[in-house]
C-alpha positions in Angstrom: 142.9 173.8 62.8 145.5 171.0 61.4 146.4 169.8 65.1 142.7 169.5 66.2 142.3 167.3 63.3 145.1 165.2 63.8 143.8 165.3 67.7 140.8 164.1 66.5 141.9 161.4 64.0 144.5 159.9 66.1 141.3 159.9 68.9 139.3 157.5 66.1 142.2 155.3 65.3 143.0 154.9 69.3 139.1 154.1 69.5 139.5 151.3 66.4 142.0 149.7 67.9 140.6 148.9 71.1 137.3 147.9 69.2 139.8 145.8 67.7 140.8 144.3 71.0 137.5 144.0 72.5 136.4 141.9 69.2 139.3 139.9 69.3 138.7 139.1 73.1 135.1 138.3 72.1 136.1 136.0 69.5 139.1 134.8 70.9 139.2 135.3 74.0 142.3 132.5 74.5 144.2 134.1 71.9 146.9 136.4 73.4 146.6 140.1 72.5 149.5 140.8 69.8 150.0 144.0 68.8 151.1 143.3 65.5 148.1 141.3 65.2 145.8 144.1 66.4 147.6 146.6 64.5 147.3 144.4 61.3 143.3 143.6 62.3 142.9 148.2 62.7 144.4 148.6 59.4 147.7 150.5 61.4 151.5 150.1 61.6 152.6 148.3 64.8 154.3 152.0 65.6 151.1 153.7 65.6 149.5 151.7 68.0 152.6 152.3 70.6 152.3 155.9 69.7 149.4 156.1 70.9 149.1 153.6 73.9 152.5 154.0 74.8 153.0 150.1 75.5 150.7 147.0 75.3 150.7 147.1 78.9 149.2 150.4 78.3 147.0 149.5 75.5 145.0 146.8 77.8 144.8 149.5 80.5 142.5 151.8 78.0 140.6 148.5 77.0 139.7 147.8 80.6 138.8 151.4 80.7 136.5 151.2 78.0 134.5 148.1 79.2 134.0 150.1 82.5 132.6 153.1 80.9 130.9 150.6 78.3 129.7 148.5 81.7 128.2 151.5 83.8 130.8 151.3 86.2 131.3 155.2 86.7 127.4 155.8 87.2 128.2 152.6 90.2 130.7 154.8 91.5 128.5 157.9 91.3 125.7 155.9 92.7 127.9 156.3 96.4 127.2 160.0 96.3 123.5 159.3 97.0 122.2 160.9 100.2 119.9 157.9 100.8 121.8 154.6 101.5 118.6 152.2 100.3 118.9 154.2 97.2 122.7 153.6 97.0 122.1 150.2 97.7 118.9 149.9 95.2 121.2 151.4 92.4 124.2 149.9 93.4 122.8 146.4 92.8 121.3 147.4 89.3 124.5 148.7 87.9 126.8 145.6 89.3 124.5 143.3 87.7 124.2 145.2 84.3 128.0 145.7 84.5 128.6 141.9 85.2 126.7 141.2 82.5 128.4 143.6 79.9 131.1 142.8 78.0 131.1 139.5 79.7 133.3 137.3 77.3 135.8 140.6 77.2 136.0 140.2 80.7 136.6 136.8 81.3 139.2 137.0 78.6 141.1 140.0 80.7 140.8 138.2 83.9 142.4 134.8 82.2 145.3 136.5 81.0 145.6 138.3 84.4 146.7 134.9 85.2 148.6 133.8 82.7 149.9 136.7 81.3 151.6 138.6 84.3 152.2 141.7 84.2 150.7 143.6 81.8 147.4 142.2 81.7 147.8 141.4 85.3 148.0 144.9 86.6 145.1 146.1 84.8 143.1 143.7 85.9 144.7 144.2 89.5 143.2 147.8 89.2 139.8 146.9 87.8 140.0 144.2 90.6 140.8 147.0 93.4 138.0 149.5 92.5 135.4 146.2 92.6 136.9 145.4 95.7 136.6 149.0 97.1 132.7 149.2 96.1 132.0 146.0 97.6 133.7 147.3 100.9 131.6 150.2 100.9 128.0 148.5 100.5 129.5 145.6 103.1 129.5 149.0 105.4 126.2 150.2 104.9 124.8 146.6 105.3 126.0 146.0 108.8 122.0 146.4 110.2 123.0 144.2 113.0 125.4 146.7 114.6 123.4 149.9 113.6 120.7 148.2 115.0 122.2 147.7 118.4 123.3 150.9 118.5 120.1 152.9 117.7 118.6 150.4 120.7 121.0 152.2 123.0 119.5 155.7 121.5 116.0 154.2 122.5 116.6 153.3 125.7 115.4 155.3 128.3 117.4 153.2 131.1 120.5 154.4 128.9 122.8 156.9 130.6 124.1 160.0 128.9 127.4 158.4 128.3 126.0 155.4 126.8 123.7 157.8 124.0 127.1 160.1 123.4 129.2 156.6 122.6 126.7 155.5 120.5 125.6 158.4 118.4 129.2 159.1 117.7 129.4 155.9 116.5 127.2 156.0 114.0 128.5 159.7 112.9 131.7 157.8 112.5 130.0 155.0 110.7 128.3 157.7 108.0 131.2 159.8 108.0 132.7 156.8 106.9 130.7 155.7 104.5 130.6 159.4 103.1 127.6 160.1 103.8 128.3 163.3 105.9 
């Protein structure tokens, strides 16, 4: 019973200080993020922030991961599962402009250190980055109506030979398996 309420207490003061943060990048958001300064702003010792975030490097990490649960970015990444690409597509564009405009200030606070800050701040935006990049890539693929088009022309053709309509349906099996949607 004692260590599930010590699980759950050092849980609330993990989520205090990265309220903390996220106010502090909202208020501040060219103010570098101290941890003596967020520890002193949580009502903690410097020691129990590293305790629990291991580094400030680390720290930042769970700060970006909280303004992509805050933003909706898991329910963008869930939105790829859909067997319907105009539904992935129709979702897909709600949730990146709900997420865009989420947290914004915290955002543009992260991505300006990115710059200035190197490395810690840098790499978790460099992840955050990555996954964005990786979405993007996959609706870039299902938006390609040009090709698919000229493809399913060669499925309509009845001047098309048998070789033609094999090439081009495993095409577009490659272009869904792909995609992941087979």
């Amino acid at each position: 019973y004692e260590q599930r309420t010590r699980a759950e207490e050092s849980e609330k003061t993990g989520r205090q200080i990265i309220c903390t943060v996220l106010d502090q990048l909202e208020e501040s958001p060219a103010e570098p993020i101290a941890i003596g300064n967020v520890a002193k702003e949580s009502g903690v010792a410097r020691s129990t922030v590293y305790a629990i975030f291991g580094s400030r490097s680390g720290l930042l990490d769970q700060v970006a991961r909280e303004l992509e649960d805050r933003s909706g970015l898991p329910e963008l990444i869930e939105a790829g599962n859909e067997p319907d690409v105009r539904d992935y597509i129709r979702k897909g564009f709600r949730l990146a402009s709900s997420i865009s405009a989420t947290n914004r200030e915290a955002f543009r606070a992260l991505r300006s250190m990115a710059q200035v800050d190197g490395e810690p701040a840098g790499k978790t935006f460099g992840r955050m980055e990555q996954q964005r990049a990786e979405a993007m890539h996959d609706i870039a693929h299902f938006l390609r109506p040009g090709h698919l088009q000229q493809l399913r022309n060669i499925l309509d053709d009845p001047e098309a030979s048998d070789n033609d309509r094999f090439v081009a349906l495993d095409l577009l099996k490659n272009a869904a398996i792909s995609a992941g949607g087979f």
